[in-house]
C-alpha positions as CSV (number, residue, x, y, z in Angstrom):
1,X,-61.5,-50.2,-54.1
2,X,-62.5,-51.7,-50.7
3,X,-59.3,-52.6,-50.3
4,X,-57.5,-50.0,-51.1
5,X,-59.5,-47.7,-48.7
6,X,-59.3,-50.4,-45.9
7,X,-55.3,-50.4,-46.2
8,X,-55.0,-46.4,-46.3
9,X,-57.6,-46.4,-43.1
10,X,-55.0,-49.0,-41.8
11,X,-52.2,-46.4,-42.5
12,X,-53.5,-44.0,-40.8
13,X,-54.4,-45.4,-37.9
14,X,-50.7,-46.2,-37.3
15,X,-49.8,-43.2,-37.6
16,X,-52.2,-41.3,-34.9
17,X,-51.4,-44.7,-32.8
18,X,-47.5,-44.0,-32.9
19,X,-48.2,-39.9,-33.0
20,X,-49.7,-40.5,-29.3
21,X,-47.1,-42.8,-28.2
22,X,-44.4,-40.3,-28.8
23,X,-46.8,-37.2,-27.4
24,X,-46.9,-39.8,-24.4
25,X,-43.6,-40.2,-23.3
26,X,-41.8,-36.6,-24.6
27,X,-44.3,-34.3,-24.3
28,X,-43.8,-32.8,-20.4
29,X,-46.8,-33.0,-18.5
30,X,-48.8,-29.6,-17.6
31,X,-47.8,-29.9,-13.8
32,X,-44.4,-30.2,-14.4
33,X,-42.1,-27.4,-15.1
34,X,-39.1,-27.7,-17.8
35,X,-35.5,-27.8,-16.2
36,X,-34.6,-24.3,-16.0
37,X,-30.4,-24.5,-17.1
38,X,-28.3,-23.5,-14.2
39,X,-26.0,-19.8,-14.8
40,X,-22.6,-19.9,-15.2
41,X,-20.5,-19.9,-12.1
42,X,-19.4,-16.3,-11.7
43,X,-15.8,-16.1,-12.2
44,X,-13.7,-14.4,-9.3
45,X,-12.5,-10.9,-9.1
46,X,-9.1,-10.2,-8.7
47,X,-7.0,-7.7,-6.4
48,X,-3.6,-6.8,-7.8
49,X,-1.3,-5.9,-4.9
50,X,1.5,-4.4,-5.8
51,X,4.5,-2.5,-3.5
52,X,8.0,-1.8,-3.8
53,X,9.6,-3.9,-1.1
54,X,10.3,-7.5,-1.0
55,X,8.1,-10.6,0.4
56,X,10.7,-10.4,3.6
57,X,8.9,-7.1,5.0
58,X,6.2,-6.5,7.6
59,X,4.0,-4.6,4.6
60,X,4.3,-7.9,2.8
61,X,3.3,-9.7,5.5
62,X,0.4,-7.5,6.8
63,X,-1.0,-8.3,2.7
64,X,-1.2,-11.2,3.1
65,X,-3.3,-11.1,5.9
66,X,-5.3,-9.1,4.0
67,X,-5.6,-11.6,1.1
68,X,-6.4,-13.7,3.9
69,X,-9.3,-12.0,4.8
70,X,-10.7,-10.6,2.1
71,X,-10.2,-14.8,0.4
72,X,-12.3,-16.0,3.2
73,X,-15.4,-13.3,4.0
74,X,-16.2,-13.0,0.4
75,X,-15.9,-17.1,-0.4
76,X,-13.2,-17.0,-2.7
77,X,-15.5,-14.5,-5.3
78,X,-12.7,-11.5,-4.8
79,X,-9.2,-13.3,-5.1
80,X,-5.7,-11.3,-4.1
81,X,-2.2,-11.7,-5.7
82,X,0.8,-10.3,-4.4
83,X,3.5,-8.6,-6.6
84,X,6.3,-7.4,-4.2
85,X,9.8,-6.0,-5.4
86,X,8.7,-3.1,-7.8
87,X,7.3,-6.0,-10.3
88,X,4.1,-3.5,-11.4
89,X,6.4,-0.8,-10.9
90,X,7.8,2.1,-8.8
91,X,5.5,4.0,-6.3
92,X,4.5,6.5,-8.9
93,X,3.5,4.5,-11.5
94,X,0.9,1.8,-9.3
95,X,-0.9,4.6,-8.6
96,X,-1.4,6.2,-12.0
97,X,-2.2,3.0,-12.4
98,X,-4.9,2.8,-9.7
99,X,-6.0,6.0,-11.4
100,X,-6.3,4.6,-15.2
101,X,-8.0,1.1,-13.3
102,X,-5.5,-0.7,-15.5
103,X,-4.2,-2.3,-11.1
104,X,-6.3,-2.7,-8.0
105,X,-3.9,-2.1,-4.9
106,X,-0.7,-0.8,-3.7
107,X,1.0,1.0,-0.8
108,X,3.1,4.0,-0.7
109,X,4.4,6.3,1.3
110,X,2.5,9.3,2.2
111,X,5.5,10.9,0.6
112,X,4.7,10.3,-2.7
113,X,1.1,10.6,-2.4
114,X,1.6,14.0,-1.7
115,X,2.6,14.5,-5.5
116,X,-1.7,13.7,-5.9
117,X,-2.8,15.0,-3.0
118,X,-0.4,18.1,-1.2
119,X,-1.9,17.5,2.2
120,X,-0.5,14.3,3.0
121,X,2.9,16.2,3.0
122,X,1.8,17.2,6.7
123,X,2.5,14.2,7.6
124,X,6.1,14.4,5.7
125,X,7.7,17.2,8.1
126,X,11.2,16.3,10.1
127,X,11.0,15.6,13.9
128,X,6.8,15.5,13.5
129,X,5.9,12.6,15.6
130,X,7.3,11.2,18.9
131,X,6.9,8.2,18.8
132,X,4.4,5.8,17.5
133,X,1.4,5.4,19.5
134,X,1.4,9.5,18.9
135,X,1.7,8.2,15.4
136,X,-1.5,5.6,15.9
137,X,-4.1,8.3,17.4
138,X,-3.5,10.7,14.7
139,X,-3.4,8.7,11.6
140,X,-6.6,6.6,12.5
141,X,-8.5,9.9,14.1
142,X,-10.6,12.9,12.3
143,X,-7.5,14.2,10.2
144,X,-6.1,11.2,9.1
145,X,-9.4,10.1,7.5
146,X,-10.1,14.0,6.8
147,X,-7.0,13.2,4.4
148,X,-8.0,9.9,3.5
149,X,-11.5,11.3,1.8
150,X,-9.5,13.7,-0.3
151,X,-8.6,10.6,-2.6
152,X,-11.4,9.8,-4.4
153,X,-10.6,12.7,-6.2
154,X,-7.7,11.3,-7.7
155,X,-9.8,8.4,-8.5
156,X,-8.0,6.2,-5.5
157,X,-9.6,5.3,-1.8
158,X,-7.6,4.9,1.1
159,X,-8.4,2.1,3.2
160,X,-6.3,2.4,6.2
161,X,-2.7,3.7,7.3
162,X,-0.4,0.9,8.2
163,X,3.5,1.7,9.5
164,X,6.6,2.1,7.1
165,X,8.4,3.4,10.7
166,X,10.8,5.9,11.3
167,X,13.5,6.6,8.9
168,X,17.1,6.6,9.5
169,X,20.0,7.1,7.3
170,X,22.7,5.3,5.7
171,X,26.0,6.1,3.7
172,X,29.0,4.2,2.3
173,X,31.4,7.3,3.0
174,X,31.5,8.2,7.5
175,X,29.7,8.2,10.3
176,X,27.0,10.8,10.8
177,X,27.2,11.8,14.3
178,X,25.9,15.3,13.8
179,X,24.5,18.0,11.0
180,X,28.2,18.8,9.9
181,X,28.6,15.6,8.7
182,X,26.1,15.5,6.2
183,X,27.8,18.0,4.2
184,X,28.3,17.1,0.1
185,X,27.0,13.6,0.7
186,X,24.8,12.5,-2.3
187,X,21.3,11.1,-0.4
188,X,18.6,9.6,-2.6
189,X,14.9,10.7,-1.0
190,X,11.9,9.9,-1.9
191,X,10.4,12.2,-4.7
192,X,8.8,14.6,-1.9
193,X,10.1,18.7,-2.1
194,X,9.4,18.8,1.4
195,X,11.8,16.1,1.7
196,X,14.2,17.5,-0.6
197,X,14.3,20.8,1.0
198,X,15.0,19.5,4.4
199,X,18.6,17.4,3.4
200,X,19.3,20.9,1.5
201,X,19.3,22.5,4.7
202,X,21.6,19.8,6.6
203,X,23.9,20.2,3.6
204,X,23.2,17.0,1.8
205,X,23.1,16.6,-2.1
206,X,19.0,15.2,-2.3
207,X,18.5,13.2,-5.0
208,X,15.4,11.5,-5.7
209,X,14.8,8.5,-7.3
210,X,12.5,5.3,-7.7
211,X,13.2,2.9,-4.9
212,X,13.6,0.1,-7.3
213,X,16.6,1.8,-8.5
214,X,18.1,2.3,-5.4
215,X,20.4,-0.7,-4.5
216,X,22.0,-0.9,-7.9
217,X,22.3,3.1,-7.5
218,X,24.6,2.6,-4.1
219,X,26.2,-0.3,-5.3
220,X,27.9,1.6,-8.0
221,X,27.9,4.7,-6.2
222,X,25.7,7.3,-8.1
223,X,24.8,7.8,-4.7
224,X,26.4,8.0,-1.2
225,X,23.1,6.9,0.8
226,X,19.5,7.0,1.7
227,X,17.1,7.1,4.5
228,X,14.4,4.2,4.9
229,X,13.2,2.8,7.9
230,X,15.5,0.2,9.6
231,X,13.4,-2.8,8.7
232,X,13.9,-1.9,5.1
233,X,17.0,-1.5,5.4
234,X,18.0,-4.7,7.0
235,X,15.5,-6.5,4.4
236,X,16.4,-4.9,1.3
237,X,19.9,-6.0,2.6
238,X,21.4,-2.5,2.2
239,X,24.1,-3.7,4.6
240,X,26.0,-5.4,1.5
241,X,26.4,-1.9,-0.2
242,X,26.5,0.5,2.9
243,X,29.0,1.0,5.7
244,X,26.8,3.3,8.2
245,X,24.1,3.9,9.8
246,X,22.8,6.7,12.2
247,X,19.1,6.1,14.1
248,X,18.5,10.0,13.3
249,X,14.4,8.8,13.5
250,X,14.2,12.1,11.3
251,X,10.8,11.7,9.9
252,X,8.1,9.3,10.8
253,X,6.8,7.5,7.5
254,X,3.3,6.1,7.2
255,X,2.3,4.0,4.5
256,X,-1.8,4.2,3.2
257,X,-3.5,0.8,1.8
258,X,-4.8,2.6,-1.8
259,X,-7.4,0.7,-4.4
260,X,-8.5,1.6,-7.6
261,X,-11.7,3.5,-7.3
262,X,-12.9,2.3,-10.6
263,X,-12.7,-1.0,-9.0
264,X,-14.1,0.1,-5.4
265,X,-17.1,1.2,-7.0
266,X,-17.7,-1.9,-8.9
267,X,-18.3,-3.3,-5.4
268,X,-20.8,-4.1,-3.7
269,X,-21.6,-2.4,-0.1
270,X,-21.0,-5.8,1.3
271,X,-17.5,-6.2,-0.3
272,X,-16.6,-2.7,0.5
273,X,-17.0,-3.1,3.9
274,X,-15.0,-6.2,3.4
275,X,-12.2,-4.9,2.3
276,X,-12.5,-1.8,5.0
277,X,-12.2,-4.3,7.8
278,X,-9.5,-6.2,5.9
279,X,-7.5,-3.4,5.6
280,X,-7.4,-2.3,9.4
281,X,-7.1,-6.0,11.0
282,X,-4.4,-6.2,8.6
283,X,-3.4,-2.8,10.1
284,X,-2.9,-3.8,13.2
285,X,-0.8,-7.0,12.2
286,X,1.7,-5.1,10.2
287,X,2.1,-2.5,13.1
288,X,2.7,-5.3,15.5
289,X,4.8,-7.0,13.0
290,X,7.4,-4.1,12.4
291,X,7.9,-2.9,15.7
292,X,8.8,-5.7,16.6
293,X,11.2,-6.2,13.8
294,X,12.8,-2.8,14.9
295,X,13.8,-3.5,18.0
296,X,15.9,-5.6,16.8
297,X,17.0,-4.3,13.2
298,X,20.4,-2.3,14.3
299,X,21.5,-5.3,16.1
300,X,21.6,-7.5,12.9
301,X,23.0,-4.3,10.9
302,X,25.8,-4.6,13.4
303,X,26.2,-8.1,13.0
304,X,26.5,-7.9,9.3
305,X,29.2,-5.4,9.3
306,X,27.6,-2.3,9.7
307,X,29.0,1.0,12.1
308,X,25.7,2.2,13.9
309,X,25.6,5.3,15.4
310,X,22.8,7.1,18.2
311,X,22.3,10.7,18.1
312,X,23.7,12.1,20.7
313,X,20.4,14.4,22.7
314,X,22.7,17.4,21.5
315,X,22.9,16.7,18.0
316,X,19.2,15.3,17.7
317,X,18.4,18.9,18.5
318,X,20.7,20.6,16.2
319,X,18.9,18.1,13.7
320,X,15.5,19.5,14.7
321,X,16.8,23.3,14.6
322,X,18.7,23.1,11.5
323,X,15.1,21.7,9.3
324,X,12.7,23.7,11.2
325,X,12.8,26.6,8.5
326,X,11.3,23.8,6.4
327,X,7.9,24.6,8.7
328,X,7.6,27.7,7.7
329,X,8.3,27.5,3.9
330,X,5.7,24.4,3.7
331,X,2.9,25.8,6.2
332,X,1.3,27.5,3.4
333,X,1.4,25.2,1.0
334,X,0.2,22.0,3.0
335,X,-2.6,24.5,5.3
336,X,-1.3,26.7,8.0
337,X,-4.7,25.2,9.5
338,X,-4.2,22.0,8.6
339,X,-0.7,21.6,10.5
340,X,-1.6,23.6,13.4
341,X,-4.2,20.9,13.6
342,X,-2.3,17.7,13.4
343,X,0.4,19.9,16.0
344,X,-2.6,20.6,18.2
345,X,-3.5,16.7,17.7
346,X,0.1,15.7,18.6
347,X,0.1,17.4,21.8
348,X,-3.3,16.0,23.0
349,X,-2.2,12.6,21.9
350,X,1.0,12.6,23.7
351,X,-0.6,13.9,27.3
């Protein structure tokens, strides 16, 4: 019995021995505090940018100082890829898109935002602007952000207006030298009724259609011509499926940085403001950018085969006369107040 019970208190001895061995060396002590595991590294957001012309153009250009930007003030936590060439899409269609939240970015025309927003057709009507620092003070002053803050309704925010230029026109039939010559052509516009309306009344056959469509359109001749600014023109290499072109300057086009609301407001404050000052030093860039490529533009259209043609002073006005009733049937329907303003505006800007 004696030993028996001196082998089982043996036993247990081990046991509480090895018991505080193991308490010893795992157990944490109470003034240390367990490794807390580090969180997941937040995975980056992403801006799709899409537009409609190719990675040759100023627009391109001026997004890529945007990615720029918006890549290095946020530390790589909001990322931007590029998708030129109508990849996402004509104009139209990006920003349903924006609307949905299904894309984060593009840049139209004012043209067809106007199709969301009617206002921004003020901007749309022939012979508005003289010339582009007129342009600059408007867009960037009270009524072009009164415009600007009439987006979020259509689920989209406008973050700046950068330059598409002054458009000109081009045709594979004769040289426009005056209103007369217009007559029958078939010209694809942009779909904008102000737009349309106006080549109805210089006796052209509008036809509107996505720009992606349009090179293949001229090149087996569904159409006669179109009117973009010259740096699209030259860069979208129109040259190779057009014979003219007339600097008619008819309408002066601004493009407008849009993003996704849905994707604005999952933002913070710090990001928003951000991509605000993104958007106008990237502004600035592109302006710079394409001006500079249209002063030299017609040149390399001559070079390349083209017949270009300057309005005479005396057929620019006929030009002007011959769309003006286009003021009166749109006043209404854009804000007699509104366009008396950005008129008014004009004027000031141009003393």
């Amino acid at each position: 019995m004696k030993k028996t019970t001196l082998k089982f208190l043996a036993l247990i001895s081990l046991v509480v021995f090895t018991l505080g061995i193991f308490a010893g060396c795992g157990a944490p002590k109470q003034d240390q505090k367990a490794p807390v595991a580090k969180p997941e590294e937040q995975k980056a957001r992403v801006i799709r940018a899409g537009i409609g012309l190719n990675d040759k153009h100023p627009q391109y250009q001026g997004l890529l100082k945007f990615k720029e930007i918006v890549e290095r003030e946020t530390k790589g936590k909001v990322q931007v890829q590029i998708f030129h060439s109508g990849q996402l899409g004509d104009d139209r269609t990006m920003m349903e898109a924006l609307q949905l939240g299904t894309q984060e970015m593009t840049c139209p025309s004012t043209a067809p935002i106007a199709n969301f927003v009617p206002e921004f057709s003020v901007f749309d009507f022939p012979f508005l602007f003289p010339n582009t620092a007129v342009a600059d003070k408007v867009l960037d002053g009270p009524i072009g952000k009164e415009l600007l803050d009439k987006l979020p309704k259509q689920n989209m925010i406008g973050l700046a207006y950068w330059e598409n230029g002054f458009r000109d026109l081009t045709n594979s039939k004769k040289e426009i030298k005056t209103v007369a010559d217009l007559k029958g052509l078939k010209i694809r516009t942009m779909e904008n009724k102000l737009h349309l309306d106006a080549f109805r009344l210089l006796g052209a056959n509008p036809t509107p259609m996505p720009f992606p469509e349009l090179f293949t359109a001229m090149q087996q001749k569904t159409v006669d011509g179109q009117e973009n600014p010259v740096a699209t023109i030259y860069l979208q290499k129109f040259y190779e499926v057009q014979k003219y072109v007339t600097d008619t300057s008819h309408i002066y086009s601004p493009f407008v940085l849009l993003m996704s609301k849905k994707f604005w407001d999952a933002s913070t404050p710090e990001e928003q403001a951000i991509f605000k000052k993104a958007a106008e030093e990237a502004r600035d860039y592109e302006r710079k950018l394409n001006r500079e490529a249209n002063a030299k533009y017609f040149d390399e259209l001559a070079k390349a085969g083209m017949t270009v043609t300057k309005l005479t002073p005396e057929a620019r006005a006929e030009f002007v006369k011959t769309v003006k009733p286009v003021y009166d049937t749109y006043k209404e329907k854009v804000g007699a107040d509104l366009l008396a303003r950005v008129l008014a505006e004009i004027e000031k800007a141009g003393k």
